[in-house]
DSSP file (Angstrom, degrees, kcal/mol; ACC not computed):
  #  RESIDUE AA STRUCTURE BP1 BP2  ACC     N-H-->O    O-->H-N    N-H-->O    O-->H-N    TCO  KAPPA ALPHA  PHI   PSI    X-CA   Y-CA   Z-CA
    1    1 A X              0   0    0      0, 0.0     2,-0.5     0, 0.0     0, 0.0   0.000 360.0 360.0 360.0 124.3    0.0    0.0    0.0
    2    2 A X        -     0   0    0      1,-0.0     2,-0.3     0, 0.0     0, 0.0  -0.659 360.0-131.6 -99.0 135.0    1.5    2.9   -1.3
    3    3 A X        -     0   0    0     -2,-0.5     2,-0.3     1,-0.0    -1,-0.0  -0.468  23.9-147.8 -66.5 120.4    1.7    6.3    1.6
    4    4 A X        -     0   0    0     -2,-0.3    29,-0.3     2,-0.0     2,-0.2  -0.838  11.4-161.7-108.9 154.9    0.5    9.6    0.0
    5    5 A X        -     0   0    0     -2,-0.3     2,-0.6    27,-0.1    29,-0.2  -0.973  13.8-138.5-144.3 108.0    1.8   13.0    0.9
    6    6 A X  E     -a   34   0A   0     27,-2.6    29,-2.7    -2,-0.2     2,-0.5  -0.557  18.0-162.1 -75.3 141.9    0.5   16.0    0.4
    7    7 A X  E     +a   35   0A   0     -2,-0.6     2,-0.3    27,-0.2    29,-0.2  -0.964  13.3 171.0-127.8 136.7    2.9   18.6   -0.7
    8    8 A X  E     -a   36   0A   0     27,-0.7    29,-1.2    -2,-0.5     2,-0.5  -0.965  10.6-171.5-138.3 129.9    2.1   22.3   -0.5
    9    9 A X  E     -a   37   0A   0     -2,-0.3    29,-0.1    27,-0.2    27,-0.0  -0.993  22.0-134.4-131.2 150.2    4.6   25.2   -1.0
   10   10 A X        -     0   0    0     27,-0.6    28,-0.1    -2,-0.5     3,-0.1   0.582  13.9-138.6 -37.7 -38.3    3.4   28.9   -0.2
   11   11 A X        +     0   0    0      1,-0.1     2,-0.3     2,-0.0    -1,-0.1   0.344  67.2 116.9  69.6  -9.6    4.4   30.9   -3.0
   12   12 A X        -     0   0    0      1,-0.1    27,-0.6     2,-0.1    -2,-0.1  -0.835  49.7-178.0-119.5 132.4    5.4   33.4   -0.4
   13   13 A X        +     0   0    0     -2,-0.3    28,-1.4    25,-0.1     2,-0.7   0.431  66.1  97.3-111.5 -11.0    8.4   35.2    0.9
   14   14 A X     >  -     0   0    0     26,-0.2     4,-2.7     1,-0.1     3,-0.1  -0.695  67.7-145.6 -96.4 118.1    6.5   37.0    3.6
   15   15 A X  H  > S+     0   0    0     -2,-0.7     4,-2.2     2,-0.3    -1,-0.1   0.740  88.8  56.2 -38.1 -40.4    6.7   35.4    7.0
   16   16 A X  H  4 S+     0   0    0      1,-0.2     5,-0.2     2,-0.1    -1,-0.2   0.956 110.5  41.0 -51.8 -55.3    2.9   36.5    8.1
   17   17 A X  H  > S+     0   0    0      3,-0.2     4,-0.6     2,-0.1    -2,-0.3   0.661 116.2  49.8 -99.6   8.7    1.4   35.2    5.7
   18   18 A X  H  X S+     0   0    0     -4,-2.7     4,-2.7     2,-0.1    -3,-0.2   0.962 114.8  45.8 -56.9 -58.5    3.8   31.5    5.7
   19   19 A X  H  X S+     0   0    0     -4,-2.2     4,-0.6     1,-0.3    -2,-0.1   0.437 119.4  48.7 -81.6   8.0    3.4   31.0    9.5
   20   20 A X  H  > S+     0   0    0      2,-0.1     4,-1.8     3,-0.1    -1,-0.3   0.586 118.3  35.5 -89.7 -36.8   -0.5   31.9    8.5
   21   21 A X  H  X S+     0   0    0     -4,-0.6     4,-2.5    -5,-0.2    -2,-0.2   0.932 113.4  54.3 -77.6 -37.5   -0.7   29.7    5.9
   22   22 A X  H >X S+     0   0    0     -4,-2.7     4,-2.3     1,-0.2     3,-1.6   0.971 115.8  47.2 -79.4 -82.8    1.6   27.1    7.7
   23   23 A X  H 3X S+     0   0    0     -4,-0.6     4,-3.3     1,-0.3    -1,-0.2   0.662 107.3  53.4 -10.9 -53.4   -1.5   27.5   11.0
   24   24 A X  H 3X S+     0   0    0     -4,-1.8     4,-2.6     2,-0.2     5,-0.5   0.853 103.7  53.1 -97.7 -18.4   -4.4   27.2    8.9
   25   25 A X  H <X S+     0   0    0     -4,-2.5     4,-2.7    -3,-1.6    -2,-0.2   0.977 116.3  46.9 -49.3 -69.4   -3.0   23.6    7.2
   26   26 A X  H  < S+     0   0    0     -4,-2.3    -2,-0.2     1,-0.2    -3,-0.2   0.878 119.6  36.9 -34.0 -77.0   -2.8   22.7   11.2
   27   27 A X  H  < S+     0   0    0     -4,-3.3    -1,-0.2     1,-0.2    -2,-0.2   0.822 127.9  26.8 -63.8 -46.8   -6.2   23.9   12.0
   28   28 A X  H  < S+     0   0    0     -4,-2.6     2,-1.3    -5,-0.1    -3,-0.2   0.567 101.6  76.2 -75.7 -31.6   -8.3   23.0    9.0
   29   29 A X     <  +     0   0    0     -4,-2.7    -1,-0.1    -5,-0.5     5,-0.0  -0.660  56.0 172.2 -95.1 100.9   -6.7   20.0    7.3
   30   30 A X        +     0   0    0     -2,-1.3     2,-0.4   115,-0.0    -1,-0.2   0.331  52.2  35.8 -75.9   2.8   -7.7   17.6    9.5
   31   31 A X  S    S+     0   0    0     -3,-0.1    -1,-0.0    61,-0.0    -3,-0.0  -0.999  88.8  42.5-147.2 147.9   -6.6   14.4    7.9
   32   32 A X  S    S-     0   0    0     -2,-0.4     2,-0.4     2,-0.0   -27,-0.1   0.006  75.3 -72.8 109.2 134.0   -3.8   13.6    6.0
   33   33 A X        -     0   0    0    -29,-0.3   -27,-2.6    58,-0.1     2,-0.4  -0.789  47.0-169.5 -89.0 135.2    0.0   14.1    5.7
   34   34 A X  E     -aB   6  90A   0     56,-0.7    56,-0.9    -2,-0.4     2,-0.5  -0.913  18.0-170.0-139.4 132.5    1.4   17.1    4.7
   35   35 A X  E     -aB   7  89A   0    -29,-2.7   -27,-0.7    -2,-0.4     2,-0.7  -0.392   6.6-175.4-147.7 102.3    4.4   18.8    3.7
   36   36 A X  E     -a    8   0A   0     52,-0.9     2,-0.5    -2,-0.5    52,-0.3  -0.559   9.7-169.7-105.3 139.5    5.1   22.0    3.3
   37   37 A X  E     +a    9   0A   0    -29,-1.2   -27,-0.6    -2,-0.7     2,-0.3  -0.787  23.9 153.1 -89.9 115.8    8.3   24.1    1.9
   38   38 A X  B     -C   86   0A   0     48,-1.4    48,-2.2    -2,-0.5     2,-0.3  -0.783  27.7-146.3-145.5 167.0    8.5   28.0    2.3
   39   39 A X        -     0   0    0    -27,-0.6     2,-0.3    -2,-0.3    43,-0.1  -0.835   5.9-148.1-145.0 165.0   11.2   30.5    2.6
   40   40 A X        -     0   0    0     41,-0.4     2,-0.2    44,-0.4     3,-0.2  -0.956  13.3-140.7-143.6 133.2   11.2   33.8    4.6
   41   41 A X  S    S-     0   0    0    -28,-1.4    40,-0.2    -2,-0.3   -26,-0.2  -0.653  75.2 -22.4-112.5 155.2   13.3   36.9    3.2
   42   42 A X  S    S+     0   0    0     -2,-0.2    25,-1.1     1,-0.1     2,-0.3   0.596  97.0 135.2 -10.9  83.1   15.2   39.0    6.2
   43   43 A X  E     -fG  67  80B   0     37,-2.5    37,-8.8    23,-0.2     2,-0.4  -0.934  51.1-144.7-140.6 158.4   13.2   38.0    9.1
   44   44 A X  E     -fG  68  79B   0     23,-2.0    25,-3.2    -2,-0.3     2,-0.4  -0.972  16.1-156.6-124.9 135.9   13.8   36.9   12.5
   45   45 A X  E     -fG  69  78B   0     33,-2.9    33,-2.0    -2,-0.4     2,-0.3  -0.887  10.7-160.4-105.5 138.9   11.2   34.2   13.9
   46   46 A X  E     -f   70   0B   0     23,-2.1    25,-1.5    -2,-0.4    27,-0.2  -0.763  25.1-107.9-111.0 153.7   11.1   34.2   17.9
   47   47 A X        -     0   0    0     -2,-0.3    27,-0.2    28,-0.2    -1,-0.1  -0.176  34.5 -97.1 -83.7-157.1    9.6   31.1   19.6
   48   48 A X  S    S+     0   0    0     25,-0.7    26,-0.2     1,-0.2    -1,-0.1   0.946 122.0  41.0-100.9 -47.2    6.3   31.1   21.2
   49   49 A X  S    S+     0   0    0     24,-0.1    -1,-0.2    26,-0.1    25,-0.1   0.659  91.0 118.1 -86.9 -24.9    8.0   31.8   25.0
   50   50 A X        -     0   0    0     25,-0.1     2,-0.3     1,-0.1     3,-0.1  -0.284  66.1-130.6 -58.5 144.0   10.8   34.3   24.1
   51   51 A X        -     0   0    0      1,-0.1    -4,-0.1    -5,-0.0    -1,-0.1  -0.645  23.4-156.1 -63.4 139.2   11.3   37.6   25.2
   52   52 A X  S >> S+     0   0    0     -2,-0.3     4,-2.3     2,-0.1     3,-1.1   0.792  92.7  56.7 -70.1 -51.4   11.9   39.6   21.7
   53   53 A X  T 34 S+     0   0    0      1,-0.2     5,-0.2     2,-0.2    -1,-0.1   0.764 108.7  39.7 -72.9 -19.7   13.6   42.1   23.1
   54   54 A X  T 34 S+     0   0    0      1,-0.1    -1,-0.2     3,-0.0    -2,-0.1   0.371 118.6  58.5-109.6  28.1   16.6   39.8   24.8
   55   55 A X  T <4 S+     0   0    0     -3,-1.1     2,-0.3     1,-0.1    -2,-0.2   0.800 100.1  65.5 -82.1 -49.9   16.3   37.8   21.2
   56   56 A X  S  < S-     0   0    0     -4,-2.3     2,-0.6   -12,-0.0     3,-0.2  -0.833  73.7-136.2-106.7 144.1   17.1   40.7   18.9
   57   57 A X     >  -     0   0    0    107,-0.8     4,-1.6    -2,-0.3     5,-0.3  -0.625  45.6-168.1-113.7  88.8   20.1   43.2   17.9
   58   58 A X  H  > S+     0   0    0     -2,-0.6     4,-2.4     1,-0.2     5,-0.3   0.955  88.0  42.7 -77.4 -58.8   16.6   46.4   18.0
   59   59 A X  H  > S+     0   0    0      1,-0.3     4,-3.3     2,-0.2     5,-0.2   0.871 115.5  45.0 -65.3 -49.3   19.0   48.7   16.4
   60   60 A X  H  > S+     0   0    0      1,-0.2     4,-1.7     2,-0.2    -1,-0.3   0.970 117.3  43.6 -57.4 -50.7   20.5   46.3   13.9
   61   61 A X  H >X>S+     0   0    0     -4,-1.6     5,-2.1     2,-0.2     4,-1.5   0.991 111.5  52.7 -65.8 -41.9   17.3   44.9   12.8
   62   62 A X  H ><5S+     0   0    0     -4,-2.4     3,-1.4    -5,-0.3    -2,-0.2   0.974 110.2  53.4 -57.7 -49.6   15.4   48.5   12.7
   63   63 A X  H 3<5S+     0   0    0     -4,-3.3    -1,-0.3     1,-0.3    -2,-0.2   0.522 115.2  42.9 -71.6  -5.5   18.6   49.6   10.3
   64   64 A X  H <<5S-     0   0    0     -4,-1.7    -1,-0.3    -3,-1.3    -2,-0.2   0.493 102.4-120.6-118.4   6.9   17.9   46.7    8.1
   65   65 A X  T <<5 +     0   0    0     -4,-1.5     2,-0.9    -3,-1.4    -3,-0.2   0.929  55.1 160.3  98.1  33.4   14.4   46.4    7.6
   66   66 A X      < -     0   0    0     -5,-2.1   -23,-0.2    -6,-0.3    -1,-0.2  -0.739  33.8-134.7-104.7 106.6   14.5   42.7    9.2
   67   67 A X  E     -f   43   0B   0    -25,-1.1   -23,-2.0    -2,-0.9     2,-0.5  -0.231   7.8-148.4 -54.1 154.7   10.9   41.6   10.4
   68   68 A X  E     +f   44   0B   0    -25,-0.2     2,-0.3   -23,-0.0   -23,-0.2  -0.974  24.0 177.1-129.8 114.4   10.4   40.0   13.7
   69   69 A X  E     -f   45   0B   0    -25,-3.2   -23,-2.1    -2,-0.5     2,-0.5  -0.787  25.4-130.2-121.3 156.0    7.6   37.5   13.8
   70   70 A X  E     -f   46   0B   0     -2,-0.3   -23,-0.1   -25,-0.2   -25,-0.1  -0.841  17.5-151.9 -91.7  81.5    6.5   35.7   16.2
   71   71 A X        -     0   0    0    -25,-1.5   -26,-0.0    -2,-0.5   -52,-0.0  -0.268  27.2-122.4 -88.8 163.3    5.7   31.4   15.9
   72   72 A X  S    S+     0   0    0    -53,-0.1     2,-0.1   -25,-0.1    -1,-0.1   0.647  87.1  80.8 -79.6 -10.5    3.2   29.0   17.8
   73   73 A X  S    S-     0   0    0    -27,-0.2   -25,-0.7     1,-0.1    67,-0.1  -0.473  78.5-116.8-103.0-168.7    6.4   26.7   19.1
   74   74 A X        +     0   0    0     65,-0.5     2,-0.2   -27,-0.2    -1,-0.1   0.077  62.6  97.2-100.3-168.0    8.9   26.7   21.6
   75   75 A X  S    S-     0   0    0    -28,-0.1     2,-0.3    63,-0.1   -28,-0.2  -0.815  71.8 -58.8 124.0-165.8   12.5   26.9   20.4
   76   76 A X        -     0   0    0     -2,-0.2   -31,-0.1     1,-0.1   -21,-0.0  -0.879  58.7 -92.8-127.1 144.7   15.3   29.4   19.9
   77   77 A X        -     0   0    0     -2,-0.3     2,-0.3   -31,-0.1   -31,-0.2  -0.055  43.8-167.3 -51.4 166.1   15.1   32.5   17.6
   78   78 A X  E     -G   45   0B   0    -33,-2.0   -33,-2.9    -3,-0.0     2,-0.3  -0.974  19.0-129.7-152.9 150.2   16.4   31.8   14.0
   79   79 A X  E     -G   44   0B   0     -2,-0.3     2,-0.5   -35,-0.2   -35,-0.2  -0.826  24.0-159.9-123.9 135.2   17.2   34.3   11.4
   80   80 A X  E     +G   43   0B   0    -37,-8.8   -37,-2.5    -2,-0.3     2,-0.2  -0.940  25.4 144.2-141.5 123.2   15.5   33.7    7.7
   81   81 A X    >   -     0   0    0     -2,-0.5     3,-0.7   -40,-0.2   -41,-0.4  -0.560  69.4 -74.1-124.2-175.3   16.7   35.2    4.5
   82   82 A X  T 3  S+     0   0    0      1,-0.3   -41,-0.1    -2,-0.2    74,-0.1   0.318 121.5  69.3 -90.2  19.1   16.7   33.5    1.2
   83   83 A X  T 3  S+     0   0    0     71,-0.1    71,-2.0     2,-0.0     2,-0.5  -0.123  93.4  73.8 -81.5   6.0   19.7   31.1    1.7
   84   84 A X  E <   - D   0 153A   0     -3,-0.7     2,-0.6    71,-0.2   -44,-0.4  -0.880  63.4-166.5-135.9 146.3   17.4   29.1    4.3
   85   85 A X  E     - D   0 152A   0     67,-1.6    67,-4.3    -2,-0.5     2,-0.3  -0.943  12.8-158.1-124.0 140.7   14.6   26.9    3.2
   86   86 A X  E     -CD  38 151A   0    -48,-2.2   -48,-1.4    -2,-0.6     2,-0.4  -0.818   5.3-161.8-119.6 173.4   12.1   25.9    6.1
   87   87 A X  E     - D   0 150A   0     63,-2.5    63,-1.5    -2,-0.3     2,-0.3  -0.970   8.5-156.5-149.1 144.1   10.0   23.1    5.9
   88   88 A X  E     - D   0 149A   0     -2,-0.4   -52,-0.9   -52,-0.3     2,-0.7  -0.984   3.6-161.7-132.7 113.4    6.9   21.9    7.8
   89   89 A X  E     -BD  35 148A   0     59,-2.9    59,-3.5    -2,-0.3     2,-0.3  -0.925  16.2-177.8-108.9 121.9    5.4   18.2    8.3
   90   90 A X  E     +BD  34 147A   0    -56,-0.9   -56,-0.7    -2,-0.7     2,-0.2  -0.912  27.4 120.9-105.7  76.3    1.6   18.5    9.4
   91   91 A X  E     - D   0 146A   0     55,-1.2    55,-3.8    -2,-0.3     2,-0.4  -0.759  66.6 -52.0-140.3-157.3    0.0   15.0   10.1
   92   92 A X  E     - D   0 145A   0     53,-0.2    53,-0.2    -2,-0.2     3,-0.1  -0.476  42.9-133.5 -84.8 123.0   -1.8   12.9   13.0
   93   93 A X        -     0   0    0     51,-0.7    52,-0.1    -2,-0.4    -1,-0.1   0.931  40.8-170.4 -43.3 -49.8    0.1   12.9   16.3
   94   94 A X        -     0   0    0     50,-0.8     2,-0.2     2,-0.0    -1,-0.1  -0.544  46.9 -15.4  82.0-164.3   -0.4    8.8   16.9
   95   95 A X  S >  S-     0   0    0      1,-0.1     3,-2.0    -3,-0.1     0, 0.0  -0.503  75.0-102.3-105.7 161.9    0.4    7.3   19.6
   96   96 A X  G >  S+     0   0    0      1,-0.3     3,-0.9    -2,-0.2    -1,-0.1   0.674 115.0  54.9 -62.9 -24.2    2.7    8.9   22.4
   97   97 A X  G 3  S+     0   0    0      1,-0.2     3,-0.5     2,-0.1    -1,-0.3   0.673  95.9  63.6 -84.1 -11.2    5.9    7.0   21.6
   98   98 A X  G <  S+     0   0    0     -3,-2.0    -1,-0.2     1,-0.2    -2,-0.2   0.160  77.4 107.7 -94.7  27.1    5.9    8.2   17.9
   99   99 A X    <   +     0   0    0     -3,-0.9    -1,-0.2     4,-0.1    -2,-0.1  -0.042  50.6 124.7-104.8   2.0    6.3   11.4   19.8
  100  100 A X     >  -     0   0    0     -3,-0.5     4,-0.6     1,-0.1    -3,-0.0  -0.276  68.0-143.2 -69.8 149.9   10.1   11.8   18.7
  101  101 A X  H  > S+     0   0    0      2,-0.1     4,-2.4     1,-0.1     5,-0.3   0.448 107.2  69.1 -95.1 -11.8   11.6   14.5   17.2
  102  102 A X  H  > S+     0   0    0      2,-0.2     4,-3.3     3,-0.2     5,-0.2   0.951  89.9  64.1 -50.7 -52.9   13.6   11.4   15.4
  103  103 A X  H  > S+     0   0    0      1,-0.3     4,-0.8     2,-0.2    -2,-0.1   0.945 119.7  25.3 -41.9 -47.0    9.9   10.5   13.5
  104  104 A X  H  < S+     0   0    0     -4,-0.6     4,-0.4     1,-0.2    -1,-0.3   0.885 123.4  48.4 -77.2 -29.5   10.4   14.2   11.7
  105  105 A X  H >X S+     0   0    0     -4,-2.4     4,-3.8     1,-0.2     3,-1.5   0.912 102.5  73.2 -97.9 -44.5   14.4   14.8   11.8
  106  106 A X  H 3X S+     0   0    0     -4,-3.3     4,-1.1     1,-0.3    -1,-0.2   0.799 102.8  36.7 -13.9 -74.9   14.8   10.9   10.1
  107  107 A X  H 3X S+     0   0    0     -4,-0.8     4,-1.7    -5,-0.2    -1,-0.3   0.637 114.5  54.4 -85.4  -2.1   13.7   11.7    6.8
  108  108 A X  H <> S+     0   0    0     -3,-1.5     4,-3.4    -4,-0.4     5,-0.5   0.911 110.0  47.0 -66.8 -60.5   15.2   15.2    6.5
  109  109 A X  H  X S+     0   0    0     -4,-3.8     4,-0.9     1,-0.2    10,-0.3   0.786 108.4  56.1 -60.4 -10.6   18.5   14.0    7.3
  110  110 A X  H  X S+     0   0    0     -4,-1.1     4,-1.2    -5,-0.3    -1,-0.2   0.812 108.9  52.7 -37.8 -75.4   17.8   11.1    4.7
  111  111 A X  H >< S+     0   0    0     -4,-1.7     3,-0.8     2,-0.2     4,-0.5   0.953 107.7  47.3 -20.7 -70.9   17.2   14.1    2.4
  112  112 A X  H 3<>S+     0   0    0     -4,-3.4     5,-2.4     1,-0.4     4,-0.3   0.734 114.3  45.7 -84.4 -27.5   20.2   15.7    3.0
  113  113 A X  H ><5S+     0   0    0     -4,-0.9     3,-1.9    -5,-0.5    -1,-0.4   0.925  98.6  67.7 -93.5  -9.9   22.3   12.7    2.7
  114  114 A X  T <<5S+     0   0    0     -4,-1.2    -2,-0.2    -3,-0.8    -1,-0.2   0.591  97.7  55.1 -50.7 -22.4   20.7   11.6   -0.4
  115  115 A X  T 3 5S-     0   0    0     -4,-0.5    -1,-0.3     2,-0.2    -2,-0.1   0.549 131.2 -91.6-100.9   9.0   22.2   14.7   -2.0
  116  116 A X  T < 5S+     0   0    0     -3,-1.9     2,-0.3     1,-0.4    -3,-0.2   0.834  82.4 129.3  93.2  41.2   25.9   13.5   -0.7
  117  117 A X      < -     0   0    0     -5,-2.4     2,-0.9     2,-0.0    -1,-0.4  -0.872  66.6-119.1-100.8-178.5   26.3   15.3    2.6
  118  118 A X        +     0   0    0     -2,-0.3    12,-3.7     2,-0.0     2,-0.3  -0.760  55.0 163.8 -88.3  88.7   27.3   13.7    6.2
  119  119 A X  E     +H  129   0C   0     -2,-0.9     2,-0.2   -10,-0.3    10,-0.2  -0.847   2.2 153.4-104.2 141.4   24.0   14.8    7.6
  120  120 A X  E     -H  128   0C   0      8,-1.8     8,-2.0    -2,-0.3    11,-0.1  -0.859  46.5 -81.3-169.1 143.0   23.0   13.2   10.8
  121  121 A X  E     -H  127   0C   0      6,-0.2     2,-0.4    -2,-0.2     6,-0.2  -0.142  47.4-175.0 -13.8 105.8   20.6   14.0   14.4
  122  122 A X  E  >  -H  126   0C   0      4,-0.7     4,-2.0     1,-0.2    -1,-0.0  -0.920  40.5 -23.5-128.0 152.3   22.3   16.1   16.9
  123  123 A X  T  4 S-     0   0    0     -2,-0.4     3,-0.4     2,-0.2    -1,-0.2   0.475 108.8 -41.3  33.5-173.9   21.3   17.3   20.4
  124  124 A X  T  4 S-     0   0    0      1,-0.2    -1,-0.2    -3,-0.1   -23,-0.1   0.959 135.9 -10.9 -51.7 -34.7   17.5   17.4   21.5
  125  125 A X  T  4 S+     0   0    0     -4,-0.1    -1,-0.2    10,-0.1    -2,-0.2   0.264 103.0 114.0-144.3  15.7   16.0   19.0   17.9
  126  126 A X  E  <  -H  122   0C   0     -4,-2.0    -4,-0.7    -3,-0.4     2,-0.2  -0.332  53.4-146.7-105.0-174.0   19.5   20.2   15.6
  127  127 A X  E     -HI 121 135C   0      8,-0.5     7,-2.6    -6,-0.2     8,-0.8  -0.755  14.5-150.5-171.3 114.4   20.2   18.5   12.6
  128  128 A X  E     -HI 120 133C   0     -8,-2.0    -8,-1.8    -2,-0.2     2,-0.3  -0.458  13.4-170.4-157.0 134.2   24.1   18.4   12.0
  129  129 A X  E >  S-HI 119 132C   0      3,-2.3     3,-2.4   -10,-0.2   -10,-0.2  -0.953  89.7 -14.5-148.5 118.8   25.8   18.3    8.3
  130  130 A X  T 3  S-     0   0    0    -12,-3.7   -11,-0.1    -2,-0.3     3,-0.1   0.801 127.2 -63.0  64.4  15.4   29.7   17.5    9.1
  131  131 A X  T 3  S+     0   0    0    -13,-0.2     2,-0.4     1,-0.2    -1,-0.2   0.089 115.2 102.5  40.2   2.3   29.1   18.3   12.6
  132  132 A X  E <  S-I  129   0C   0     -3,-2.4    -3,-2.3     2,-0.0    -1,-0.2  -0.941  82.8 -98.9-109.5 149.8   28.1   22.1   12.4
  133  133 A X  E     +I  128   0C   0     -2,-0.4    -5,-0.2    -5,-0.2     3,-0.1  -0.307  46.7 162.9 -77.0 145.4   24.2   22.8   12.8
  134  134 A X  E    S+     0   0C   0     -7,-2.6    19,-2.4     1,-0.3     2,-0.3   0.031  70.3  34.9-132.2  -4.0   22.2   23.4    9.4
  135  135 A X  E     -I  127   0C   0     -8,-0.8    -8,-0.5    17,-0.2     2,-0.4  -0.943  57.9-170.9-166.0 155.2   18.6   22.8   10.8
  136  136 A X        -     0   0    0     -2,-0.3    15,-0.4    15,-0.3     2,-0.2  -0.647  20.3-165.4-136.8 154.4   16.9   23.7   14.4
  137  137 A X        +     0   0    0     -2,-0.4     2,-0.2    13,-0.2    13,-0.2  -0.907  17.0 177.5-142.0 159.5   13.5   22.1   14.7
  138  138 A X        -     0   0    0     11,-0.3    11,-0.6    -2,-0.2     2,-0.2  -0.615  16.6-154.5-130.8-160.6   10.5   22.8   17.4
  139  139 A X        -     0   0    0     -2,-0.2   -65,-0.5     9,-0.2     2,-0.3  -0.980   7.7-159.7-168.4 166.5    6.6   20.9   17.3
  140  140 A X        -     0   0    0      7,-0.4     7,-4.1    -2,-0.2     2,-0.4  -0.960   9.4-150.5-165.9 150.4    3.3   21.8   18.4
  141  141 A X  E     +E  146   0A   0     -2,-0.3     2,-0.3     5,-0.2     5,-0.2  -0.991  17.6 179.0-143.7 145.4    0.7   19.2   19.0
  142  142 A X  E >   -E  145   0A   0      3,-2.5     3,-2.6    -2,-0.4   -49,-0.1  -0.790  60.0 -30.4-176.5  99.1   -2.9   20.1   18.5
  143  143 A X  T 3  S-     0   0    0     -2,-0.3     3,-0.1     1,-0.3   -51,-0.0   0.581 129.5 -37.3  24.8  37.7   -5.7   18.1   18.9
  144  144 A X  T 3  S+     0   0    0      1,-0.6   -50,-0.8   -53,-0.1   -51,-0.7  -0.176 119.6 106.6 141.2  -7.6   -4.3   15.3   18.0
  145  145 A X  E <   -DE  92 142A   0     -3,-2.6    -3,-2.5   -53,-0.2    -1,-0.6  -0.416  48.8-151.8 -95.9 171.0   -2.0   16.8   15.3
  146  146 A X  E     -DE  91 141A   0    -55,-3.8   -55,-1.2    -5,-0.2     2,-0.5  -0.964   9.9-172.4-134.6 133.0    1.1   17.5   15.1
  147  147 A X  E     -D   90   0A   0     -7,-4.1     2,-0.4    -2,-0.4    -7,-0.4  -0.933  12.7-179.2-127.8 121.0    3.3   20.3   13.0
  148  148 A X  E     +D   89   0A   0    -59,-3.5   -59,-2.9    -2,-0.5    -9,-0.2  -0.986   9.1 167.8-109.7 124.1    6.8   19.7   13.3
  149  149 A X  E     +D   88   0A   0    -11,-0.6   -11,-0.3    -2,-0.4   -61,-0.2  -0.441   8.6 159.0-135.0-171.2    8.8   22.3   11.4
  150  150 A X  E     -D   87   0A   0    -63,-1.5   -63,-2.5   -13,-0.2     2,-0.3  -0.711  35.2-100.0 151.6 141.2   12.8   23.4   11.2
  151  151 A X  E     -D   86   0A   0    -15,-0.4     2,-0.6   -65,-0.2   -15,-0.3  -0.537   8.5-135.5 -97.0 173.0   14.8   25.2    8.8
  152  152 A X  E     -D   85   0A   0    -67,-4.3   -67,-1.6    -2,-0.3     2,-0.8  -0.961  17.6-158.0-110.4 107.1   17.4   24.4    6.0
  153  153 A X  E     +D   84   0A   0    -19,-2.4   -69,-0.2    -2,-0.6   -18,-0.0  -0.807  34.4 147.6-107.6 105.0   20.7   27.0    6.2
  154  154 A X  S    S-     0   0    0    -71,-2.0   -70,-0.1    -2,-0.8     2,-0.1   0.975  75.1 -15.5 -71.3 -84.0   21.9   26.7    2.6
  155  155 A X  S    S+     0   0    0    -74,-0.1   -71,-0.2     2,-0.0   -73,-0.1  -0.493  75.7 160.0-153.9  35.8   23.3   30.0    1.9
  156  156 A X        -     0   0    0    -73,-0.3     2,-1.1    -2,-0.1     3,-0.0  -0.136  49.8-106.0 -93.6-157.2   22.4   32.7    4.4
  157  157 A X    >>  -     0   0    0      1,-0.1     3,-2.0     2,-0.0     4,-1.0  -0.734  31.7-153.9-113.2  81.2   24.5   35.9    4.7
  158  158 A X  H 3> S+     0   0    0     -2,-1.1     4,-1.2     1,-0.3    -1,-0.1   0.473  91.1  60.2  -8.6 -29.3   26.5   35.5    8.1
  159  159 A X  H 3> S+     0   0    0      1,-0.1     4,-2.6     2,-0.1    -1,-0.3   0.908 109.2  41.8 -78.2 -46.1   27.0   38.8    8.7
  160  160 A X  H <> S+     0   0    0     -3,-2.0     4,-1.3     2,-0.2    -2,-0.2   0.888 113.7  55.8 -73.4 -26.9   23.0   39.4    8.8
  161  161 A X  H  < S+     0   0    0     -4,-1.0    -1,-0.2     1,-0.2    -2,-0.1   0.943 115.3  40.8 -57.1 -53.6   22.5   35.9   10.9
  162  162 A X  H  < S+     0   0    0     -4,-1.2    -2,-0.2     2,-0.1    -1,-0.2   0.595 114.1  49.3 -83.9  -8.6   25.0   37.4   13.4
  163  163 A X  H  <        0   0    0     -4,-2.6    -3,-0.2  -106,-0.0    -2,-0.2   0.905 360.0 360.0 -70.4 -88.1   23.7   41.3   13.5
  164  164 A X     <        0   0    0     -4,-1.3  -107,-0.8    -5,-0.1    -2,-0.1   0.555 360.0 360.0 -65.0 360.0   20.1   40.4   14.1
């Protein structure tokens, strides 16, 4: 029996309306696996529990125009230009032991080696290419679903990672 997967991309560069779009897949598709791929152009995403203010560089981000949004998980801020691709898996939570951050990080790193790097599972939620982190991930579980998400850093611009 062959496993279907829905696959969804955004269109969008704007961070509002991803982590809107990203939310209403959560709340409204209620059945079904889902995976969606989005990018965010010079924005900083805060997790759901951070302070903003002991997250962000205020002056640096006001002198570059970087927006500061806000997401429904836990986690660490992350800085998202268009060298980082983020990614979302949306399906049915299951049963409590399929409750790993392995279930989601498995086939990413899978991915990643599939294209010839040494990608492998680091620390509670990172995702490790050669030992330096490429990928953070957080989760949110929500009546019964689950959206587990994390970025891709391909190619973002160091300086602007390390400002904001």
């Amino acid at each position: 029996m062959e496993h279907w997967v829905t696959y969804l991309e955004t269109g969008s560069q704007d961070p509002y309306y991803n982590l809107a779009f990203e939310e209403y897949v959560l709340t409204r598709r209620r059945e079904g696996d889902y995976l969606l791929l989005w990018q965010n152009d010079n924005t900083i995403v805060i997790g759901q529990n951070q302070n903003a203010e002991e997250e962000i560089n205020r002056a640096f981000v006001e002198a570059h125009g970087i927006r500061v949004v806000r997401r429904t998980t836990g986690g660490g801020a992350v800085y998202h230009d268009l060298g980082n691709l983020n990614y979302s898996f949306i399906t049915d939570a299951g049963d409590a032991e399929r409750l790993t951050m392995e279930r989601f990080t498995l086939p990413v790193t899978a991915a990643l080696r599939g294209l010839g790097l040494r990608a492998e599972a680091g620390g509670r939620n990172d995702i490790l290419v050669e030992g330096r982190k490429v990928s953070g991930t957080a989760q949110r579980l929500l009546n019964g679903r689950i959206l587990h998400h994390g970025t891709l850093l391909f190619q973002a611009d160091p300086g602007m990672v390390a400002g904001a």
